[in-house]
C-alpha positions as CSV (number, residue, x, y, z in Angstrom):
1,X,0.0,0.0,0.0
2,X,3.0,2.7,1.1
3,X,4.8,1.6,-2.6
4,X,1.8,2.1,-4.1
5,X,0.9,5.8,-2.9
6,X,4.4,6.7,-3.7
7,X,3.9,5.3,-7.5
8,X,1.5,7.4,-6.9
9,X,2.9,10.6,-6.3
10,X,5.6,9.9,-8.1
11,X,3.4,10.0,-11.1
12,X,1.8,13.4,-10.0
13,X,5.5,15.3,-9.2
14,X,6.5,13.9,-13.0
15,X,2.8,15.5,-14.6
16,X,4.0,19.1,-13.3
17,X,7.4,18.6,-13.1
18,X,7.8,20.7,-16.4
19,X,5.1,23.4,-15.8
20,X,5.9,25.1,-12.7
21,X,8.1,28.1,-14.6
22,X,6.9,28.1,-17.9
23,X,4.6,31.2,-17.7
24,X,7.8,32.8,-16.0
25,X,10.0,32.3,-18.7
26,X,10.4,35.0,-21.7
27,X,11.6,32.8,-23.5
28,X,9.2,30.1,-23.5
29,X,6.4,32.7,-23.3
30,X,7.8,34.2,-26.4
31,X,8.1,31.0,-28.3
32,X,4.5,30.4,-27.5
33,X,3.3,33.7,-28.8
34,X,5.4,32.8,-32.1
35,X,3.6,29.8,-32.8
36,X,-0.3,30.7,-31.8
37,X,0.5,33.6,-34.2
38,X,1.9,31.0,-36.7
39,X,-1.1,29.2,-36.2
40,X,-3.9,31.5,-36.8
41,X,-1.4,33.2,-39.6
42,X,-1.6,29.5,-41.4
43,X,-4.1,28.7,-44.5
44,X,-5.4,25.3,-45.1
45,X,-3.4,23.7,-47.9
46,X,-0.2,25.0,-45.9
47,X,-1.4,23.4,-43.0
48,X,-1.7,20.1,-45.0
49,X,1.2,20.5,-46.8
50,X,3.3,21.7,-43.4
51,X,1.9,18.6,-41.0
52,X,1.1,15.9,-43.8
53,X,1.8,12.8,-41.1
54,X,-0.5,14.6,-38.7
55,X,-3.0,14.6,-41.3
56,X,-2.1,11.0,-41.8
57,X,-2.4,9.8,-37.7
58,X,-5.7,12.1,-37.3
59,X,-7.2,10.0,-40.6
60,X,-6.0,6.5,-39.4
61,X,-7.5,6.8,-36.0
62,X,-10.5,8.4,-36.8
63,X,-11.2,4.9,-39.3
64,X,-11.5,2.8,-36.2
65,X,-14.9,4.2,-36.4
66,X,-15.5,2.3,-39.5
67,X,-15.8,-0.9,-37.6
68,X,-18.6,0.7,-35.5
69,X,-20.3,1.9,-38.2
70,X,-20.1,-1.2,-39.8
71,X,-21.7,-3.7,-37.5
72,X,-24.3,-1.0,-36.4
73,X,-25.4,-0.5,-40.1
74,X,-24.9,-4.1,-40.3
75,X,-27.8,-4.6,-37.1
76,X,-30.0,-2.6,-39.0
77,X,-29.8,-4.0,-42.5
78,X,-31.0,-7.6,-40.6
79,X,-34.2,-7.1,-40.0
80,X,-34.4,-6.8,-43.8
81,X,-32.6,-9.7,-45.2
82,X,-35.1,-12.7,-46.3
83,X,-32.8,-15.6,-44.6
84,X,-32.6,-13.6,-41.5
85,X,-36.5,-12.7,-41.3
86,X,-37.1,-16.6,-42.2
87,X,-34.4,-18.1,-39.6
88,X,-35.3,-15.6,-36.7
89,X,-38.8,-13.9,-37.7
90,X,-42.7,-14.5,-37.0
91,X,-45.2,-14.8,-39.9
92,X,-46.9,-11.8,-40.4
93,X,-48.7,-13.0,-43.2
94,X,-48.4,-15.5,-45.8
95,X,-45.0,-16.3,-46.4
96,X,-44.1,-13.0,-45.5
97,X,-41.7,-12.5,-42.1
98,X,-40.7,-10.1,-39.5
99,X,-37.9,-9.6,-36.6
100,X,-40.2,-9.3,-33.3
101,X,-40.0,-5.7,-32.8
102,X,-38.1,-6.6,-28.9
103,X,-35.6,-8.4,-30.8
104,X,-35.1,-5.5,-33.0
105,X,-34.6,-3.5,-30.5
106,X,-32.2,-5.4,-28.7
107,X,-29.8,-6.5,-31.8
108,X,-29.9,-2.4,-31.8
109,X,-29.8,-1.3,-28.8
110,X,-27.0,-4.0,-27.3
111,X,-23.6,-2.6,-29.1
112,X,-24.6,0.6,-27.6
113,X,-24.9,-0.5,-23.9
114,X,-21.3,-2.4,-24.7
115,X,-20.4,1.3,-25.9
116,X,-21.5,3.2,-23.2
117,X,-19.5,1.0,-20.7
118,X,-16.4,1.5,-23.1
119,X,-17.0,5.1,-22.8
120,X,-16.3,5.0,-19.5
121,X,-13.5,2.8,-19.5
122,X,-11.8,5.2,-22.0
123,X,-11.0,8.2,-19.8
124,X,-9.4,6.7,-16.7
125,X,-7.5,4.1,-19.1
126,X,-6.4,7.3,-21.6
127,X,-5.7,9.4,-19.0
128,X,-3.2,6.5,-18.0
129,X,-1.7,4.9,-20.6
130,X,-2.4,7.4,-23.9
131,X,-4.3,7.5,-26.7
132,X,-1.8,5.0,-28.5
133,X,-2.1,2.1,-26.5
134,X,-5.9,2.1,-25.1
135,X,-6.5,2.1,-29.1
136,X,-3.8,-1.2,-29.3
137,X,-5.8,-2.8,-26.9
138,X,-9.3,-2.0,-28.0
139,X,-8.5,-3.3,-31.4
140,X,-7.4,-6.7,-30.1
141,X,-10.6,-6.7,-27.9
142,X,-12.4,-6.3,-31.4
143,X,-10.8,-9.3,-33.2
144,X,-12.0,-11.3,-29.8
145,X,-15.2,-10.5,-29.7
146,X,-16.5,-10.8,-33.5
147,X,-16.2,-14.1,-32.8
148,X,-18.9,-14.5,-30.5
149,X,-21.1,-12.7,-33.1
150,X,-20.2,-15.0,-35.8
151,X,-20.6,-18.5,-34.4
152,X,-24.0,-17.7,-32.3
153,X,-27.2,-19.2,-33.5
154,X,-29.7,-17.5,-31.6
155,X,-30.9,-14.0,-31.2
156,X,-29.8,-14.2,-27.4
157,X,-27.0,-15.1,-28.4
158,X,-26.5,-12.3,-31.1
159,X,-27.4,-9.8,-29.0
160,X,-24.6,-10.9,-26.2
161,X,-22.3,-10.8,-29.1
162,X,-23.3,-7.1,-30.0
163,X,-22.8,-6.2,-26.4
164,X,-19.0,-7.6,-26.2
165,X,-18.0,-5.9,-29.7
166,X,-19.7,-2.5,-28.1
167,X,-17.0,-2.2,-25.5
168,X,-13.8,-2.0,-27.8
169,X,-16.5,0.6,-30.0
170,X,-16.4,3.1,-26.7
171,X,-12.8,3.2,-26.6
172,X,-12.5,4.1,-30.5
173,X,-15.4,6.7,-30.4
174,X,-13.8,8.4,-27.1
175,X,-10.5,9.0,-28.4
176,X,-10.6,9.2,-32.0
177,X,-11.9,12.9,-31.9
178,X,-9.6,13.7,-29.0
179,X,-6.4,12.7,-31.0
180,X,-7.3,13.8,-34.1
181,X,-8.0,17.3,-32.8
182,X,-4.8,17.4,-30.6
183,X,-1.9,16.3,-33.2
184,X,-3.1,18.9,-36.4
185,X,-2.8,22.6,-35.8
186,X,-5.7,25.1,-35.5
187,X,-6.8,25.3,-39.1
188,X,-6.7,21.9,-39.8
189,X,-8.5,20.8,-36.5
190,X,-12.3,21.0,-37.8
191,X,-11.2,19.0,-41.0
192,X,-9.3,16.4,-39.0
193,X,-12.3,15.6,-36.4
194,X,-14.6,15.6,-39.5
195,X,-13.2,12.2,-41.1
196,X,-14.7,10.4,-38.3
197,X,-17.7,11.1,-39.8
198,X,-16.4,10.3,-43.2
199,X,-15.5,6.7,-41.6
200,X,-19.0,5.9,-40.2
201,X,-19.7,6.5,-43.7
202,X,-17.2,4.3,-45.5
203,X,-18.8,1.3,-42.6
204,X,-22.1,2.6,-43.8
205,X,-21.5,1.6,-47.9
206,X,-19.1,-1.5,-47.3
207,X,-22.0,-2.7,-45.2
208,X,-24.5,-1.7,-48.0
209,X,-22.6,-3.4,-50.5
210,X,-21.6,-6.7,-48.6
211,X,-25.6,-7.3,-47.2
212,X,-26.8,-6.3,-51.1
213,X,-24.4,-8.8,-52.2
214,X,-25.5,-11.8,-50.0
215,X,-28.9,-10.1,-50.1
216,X,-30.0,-13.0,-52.3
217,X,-28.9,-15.8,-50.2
218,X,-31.5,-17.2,-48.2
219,X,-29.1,-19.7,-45.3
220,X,-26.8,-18.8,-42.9
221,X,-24.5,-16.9,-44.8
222,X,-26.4,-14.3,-45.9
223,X,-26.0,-12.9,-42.6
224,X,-22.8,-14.4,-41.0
225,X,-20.5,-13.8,-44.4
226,X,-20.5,-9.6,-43.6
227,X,-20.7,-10.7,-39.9
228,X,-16.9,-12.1,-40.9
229,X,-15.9,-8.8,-43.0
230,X,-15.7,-7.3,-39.4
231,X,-12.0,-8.7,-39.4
232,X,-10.5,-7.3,-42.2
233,X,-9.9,-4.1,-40.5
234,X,-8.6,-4.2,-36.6
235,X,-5.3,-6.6,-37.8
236,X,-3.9,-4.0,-40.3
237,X,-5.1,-1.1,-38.3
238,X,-3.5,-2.8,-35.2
239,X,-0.4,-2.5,-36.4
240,X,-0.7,0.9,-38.1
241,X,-1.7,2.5,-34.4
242,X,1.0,0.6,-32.8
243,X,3.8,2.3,-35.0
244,X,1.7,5.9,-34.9
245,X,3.0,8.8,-32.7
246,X,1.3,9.8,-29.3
247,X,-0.3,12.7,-29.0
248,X,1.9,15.2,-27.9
249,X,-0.4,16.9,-25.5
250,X,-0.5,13.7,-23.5
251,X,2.6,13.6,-23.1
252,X,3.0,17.0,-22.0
253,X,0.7,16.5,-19.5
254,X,2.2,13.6,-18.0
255,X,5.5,15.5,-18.0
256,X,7.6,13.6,-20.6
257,X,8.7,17.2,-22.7
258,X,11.2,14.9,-25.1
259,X,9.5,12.3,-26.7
260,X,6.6,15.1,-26.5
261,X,9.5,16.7,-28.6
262,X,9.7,13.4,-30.7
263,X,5.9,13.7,-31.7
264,X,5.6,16.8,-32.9
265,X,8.5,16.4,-35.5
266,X,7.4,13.1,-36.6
267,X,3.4,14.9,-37.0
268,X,5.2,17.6,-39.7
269,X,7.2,17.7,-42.7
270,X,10.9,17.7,-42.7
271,X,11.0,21.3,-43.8
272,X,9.1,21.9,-40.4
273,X,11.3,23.9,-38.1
274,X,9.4,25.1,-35.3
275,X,9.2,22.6,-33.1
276,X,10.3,24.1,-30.1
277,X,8.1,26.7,-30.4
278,X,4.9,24.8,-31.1
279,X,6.2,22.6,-28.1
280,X,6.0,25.8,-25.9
281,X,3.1,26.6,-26.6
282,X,1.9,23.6,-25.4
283,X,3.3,23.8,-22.5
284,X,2.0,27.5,-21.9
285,X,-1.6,25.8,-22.2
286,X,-0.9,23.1,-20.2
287,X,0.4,24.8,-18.0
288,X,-2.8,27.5,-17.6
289,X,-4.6,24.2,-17.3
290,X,-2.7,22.7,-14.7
291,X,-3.4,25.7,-12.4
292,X,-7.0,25.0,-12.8
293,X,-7.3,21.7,-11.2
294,X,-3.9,19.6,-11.7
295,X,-4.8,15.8,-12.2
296,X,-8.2,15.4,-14.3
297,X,-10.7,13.9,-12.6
298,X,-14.0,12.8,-14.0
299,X,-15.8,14.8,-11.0
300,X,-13.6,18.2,-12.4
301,X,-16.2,17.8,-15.6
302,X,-19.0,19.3,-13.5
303,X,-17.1,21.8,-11.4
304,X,-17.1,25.9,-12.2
305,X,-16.3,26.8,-16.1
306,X,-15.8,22.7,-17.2
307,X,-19.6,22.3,-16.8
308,X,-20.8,24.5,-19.2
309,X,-17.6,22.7,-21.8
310,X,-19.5,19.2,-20.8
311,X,-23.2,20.7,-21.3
312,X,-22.0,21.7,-24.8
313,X,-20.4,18.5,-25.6
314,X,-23.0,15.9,-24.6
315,X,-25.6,18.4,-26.2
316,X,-23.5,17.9,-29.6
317,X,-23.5,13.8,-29.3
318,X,-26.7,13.4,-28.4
319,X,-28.4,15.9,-30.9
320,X,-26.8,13.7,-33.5
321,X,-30.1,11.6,-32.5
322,X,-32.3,13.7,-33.0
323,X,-32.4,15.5,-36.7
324,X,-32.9,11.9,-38.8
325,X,-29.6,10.2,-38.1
326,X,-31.9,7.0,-36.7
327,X,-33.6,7.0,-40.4
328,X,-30.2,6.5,-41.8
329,X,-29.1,3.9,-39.6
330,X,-31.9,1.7,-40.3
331,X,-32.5,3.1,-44.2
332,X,-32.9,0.0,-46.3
333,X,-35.6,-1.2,-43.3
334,X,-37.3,2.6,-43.9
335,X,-36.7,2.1,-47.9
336,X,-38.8,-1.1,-47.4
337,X,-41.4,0.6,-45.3
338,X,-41.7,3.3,-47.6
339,X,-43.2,1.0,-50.0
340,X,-39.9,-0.4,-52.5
341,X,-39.1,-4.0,-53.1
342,X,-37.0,-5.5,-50.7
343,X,-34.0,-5.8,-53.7
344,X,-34.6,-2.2,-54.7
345,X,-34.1,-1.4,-50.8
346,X,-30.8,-2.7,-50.7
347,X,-29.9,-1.2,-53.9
348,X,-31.0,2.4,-53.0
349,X,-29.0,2.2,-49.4
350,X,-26.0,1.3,-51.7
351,X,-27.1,4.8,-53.4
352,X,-27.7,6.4,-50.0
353,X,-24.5,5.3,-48.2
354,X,-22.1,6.4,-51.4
355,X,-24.0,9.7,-51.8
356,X,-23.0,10.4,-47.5
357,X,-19.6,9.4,-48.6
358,X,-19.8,12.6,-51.0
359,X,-21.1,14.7,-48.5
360,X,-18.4,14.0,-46.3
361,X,-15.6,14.4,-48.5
362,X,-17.5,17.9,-49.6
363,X,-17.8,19.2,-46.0
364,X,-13.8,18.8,-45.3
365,X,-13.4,22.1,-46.8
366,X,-16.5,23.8,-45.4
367,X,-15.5,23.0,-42.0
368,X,-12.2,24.8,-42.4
369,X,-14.1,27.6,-44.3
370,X,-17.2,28.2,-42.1
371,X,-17.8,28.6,-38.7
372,X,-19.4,25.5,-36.7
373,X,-21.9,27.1,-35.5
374,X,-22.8,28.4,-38.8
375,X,-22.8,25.0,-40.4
376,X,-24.5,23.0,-37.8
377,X,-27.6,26.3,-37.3
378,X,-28.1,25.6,-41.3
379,X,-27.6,21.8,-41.1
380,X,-30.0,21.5,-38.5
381,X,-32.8,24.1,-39.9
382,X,-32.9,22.3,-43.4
383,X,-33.5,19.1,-41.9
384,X,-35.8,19.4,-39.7
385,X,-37.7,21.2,-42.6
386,X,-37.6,18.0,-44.8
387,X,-38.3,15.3,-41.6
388,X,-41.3,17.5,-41.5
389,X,-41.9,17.2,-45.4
390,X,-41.7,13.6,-45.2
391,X,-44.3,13.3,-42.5
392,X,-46.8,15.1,-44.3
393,X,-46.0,12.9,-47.7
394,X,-46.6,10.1,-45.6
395,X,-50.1,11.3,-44.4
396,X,-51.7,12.2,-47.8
397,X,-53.2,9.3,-49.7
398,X,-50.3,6.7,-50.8
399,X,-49.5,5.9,-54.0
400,X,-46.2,4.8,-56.0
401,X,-45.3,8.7,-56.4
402,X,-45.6,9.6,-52.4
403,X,-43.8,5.6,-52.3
404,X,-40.8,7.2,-54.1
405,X,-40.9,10.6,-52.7
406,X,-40.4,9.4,-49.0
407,X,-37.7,7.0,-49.9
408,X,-36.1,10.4,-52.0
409,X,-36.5,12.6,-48.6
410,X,-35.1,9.6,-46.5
411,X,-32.0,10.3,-48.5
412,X,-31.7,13.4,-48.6
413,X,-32.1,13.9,-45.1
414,X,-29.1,11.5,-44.7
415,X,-27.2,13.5,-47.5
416,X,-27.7,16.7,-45.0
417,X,-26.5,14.8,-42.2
418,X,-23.6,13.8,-43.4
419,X,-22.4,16.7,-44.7
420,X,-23.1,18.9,-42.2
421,X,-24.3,17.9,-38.8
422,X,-22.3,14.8,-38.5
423,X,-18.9,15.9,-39.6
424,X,-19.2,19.6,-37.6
425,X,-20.4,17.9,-34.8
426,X,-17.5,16.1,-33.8
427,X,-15.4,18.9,-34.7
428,X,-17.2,20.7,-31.9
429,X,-16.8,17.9,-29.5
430,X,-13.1,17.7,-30.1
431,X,-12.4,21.8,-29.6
432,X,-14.9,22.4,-26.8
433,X,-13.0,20.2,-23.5
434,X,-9.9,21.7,-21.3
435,X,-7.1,19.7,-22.8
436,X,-6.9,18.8,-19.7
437,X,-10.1,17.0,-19.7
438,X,-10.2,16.0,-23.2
439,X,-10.2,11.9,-22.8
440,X,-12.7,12.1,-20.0
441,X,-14.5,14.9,-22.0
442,X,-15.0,13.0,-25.3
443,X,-15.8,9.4,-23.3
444,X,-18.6,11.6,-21.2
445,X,-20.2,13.4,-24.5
446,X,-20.8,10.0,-26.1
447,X,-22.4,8.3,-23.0
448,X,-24.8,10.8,-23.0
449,X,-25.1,9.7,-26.8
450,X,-25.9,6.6,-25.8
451,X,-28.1,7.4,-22.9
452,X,-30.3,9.5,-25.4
453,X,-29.9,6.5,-28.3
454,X,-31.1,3.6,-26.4
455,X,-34.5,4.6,-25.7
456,X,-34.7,6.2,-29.5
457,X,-33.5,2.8,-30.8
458,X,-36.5,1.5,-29.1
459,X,-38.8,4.3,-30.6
460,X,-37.7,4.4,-33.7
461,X,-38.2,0.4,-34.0
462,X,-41.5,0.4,-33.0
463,X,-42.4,3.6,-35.4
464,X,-41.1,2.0,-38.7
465,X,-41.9,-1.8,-37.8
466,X,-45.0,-3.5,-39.1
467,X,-45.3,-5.6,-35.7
468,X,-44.8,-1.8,-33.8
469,X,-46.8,1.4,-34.6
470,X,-46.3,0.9,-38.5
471,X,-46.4,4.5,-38.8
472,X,-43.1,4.7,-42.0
473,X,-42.5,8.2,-43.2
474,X,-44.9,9.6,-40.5
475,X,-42.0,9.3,-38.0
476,X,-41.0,12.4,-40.1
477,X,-43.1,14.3,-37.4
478,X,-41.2,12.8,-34.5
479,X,-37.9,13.5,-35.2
480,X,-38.4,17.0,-37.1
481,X,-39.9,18.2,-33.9
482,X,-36.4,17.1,-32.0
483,X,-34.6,18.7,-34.9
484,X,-36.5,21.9,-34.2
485,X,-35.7,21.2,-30.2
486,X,-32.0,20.8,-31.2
487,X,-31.9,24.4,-33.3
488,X,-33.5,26.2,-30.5
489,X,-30.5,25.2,-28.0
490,X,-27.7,25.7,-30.3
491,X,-28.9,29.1,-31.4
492,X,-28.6,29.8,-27.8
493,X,-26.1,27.7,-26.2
494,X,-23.5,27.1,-29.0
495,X,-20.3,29.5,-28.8
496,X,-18.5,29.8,-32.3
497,X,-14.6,27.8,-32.3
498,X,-13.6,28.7,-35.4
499,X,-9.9,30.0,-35.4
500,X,-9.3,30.2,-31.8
501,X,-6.8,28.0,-30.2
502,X,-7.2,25.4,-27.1
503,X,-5.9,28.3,-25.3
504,X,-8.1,31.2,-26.2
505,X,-10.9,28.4,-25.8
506,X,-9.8,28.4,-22.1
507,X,-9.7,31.8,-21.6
508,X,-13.6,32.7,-23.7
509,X,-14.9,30.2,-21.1
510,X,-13.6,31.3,-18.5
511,X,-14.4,34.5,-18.7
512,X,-17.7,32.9,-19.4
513,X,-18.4,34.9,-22.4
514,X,-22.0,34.6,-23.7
515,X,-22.0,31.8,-26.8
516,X,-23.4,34.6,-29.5
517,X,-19.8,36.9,-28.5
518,X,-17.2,34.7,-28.9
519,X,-16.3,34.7,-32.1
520,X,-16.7,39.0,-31.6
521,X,-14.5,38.9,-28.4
522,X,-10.7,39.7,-29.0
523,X,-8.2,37.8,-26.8
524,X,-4.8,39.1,-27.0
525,X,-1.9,36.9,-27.3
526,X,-0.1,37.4,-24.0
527,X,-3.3,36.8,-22.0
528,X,-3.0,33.9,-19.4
529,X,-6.1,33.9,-17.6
């Protein structure tokens, strides 16, 4: 117990041992200065060109989300497939089948409860060990647990499968903003935490091309062959992590100032010859932090200043339930409901899935370009506008045209979604946390997105199944009205990040300037506070 408390503070004295004179040194100070100014003075494609391997890192761990998005697209495309209905399902009507809508539910709702323990696991095991290794060992935790999914041969047994591979999900989904955002400078940072949302995608149309593929089928396989797909990507990503660079914030924090050193010359170019500035001003920031509160805490999220950063993060994750992203995670089951074939179904999620893959690759630059509060205001507005559009098309009389028109709203809803909402909101998730708090930050945002997406699972099942409320493009109503709910809080309670730095973020919410003023309010570069 006595060697353990002074591991202990052993590990505390080497967190600060590099901050205590930093925001006494000229020197230091004045690198800092040099480099925030370098920062904000930087354009985009100089950014990129300037920190290509940062660009690189922030990409390749922001695509462990693709296995997420994968098996969770995967969930929703089974209720759909013909083998699946016929092996698991209860006759509706003559030789026509459905998934109970409980069992719907569950095969839904179960990766997400895995999640939201990972979540919380993230944090304390980030904070300890970085962002580098917890990602290691989440990946190896994946290649375990598919198993379980492939081999079972019962819905129980399924749904205990989805719950294992939901674990290694939360640690992927807690960091991967974090690190993105904390290895590419200022300009880049929107861009960077925007691919995550670019990989949910790419899971989105593999999964939509491996289940219209085997769509045919009507045995096992139809269902356990893109189960198996699940494996292709945590080996080579394993080993791509393992040789990345930790963030150099971390290490900062946890007082290790040379291999801190190390990162940040392996995240730019070779031409790149600032280092030692862009490592100062680090330090300043960390420093700043440190003063605050010293050694995070998940209790230091809801204390003073941090509690209005946590509001605003768990507001982002869980509004991403809200303006029609349930629609597009169960699209080729709303296709069907809306009245297509089950073959066209499949076919037009292919469409759908591809067409968010656009949109993500077209928001990269408008996240750089606009501010996020701008972006998501718009995002949000012109959604909810069309969720209510679709409701109404699904209360007139139905025929083949209204048939079509709600399957062409369902995807253009999911078009918007991904191109604006989606990306910008985990760019606002990554910039809003303390540094200091980022890993707990991030891990607390998505439980809260998984607090507010297990019950919609559960009501969004029963509004699109045929064995639920069978109400299809009626659930248009439902989730345009939370789209509206979500515009009303962000015009009021979102602040604008564009072009301010994790220090200047610091300082706006300390000051606790009103969210409509920051992007007015000047902060001048030798302000500490």
């Amino acid at each position: 117990m006595a060697s353990q408390e002074k591991d202990m503070k052993h590990d505390h004295t080497e967190i600060h041992a590099i901050h205590h004179e930093v925001l006494g040194d000229k020197e230091t100070l004045s690198h800092a200065y040099e480099a925030e100014n370098r920062e904000h003075e930087m354009g985009l494609w100089e950014a990129f060109k300037t920190y290509p391997w940062a660009c690189f890192w922030a990409f390749l761990m922001c695509f462990t989300i693709v296995m997420e998005s994968f098996d969770m697209f995967l969930c929703g495309s089974w209720p759909a497939l013909g083998a699946f209905q016929r092996k698991y399902g209860i006759m509706i009507a003559e030789g026509k089948f459905a998934i109970p809508t409980k069992w719907q539910s569950a095969l839904f709702q179960s990766g997400q409860c895995g999640a939201f323990v990972g979540v919380f696991l993230a944090g304390p095991i980030t904070n300890r060990i970085g962002y580098r290794l917890t990602t290691v060992c989440g990946l190896v935790l994946m290649i375990l647990t598919i198993f379980v999914s492939f081999f079972a041969n019962s819905l129980p047994l399924l749904v205990v499968g989805q719950a294992l591979e939901g674990v290694p999900w939360g640690l992927f989904i807690a960091n991967s903003p974090a690190y993105a955002s904390e290895i590419v400078p200022l300009v880049l940072r929107s861009s960077a935490a925007a691919t995550l949302q670019m990989s949910w995608s790419i899971g989105a149309m593999l999964v939509a091309a491996a289940t219209y593929s085997y769509s045919h089928r009507m045995d096992q396989w139809a269902w356990r062959v893109p189960i198996a797909l699940q494996w292709v990507f945590p080996i080579p990503l394993l080993v791509l992590v393992w040789l990345s660079p930790e963030s150099p914030w971390w290490l900062i924090r946890r007082g290790r100032k040379e291999e801190a050193l190390r990162s940040i010359k392996r995240l730019g170019s070779k031409r790149q010859g600032n280092n030692e500035e862009t490592l100062a001003m680090m330090e300043r920031t960390v420093e700043i932090e440190a003063h605050a509160g010293g050694e995070p805490k998940l209790t230091d999220l809801f204390k003073g200043t941090d509690l209005r950063r946590t509001l605003i993060t768990c507001f982002m994750y869980a509004s991403q339930n809200f303006a029609g992203n349930l629609i597009a995670n169960q699209a080729t089951f709303f296709f069907e409901q809306a009245g297509m074939s089950s073959e066209f179904a499949f076919k037009l999620n292919l469409i759908n899935t591809s067409l968010g893959l656009v949109a993500n690759i077209a928001s990269l630059p408008l996240a750089g370009s606009l501010g996020r509060r701008t972006i998501y205001l718009w995002g949000t507005a012109f959604n909810a506008t069309m969720l209510f559009t679709l409701g109404v098309c699904a209360s007139v009389k139905q025929t083949q045209s209204t048939n079509y028109a709600q399957a062409c709203l369902g995807v253009i809803i999911s078009f918007v979604y991904a191109g604006t909402l989606g990306p910008i909101s985990y760019s606002i998730i990554s910039e809003t946390s303390s540094v200091r708090l980022r890993a707990l930050s991030t891990g607390m945002g998505r439980a809260a997105y998984y607090v507010c997406e297990i019950p919609m699972i559960y009501l969004a099942s029963n509004l699109l199944n045929p064995t639920g409320w069978n109400l299809a493009g009626k659930c248009g109503y439902v989730w345009g009205g939370t789209a509206t709910i979500c515009w009303l809080v962000a015009y009021f309670y979102l602040p604008e990040l564009k072009d301010r730095s994790y220090r200047e973020l610091d300082i706006l919410f300390n000051r606790k300037a009103p969210a409509r003023q920051f992007k007015k309010t000047v902060i001048d570069v030798k302000d500490n506070d």
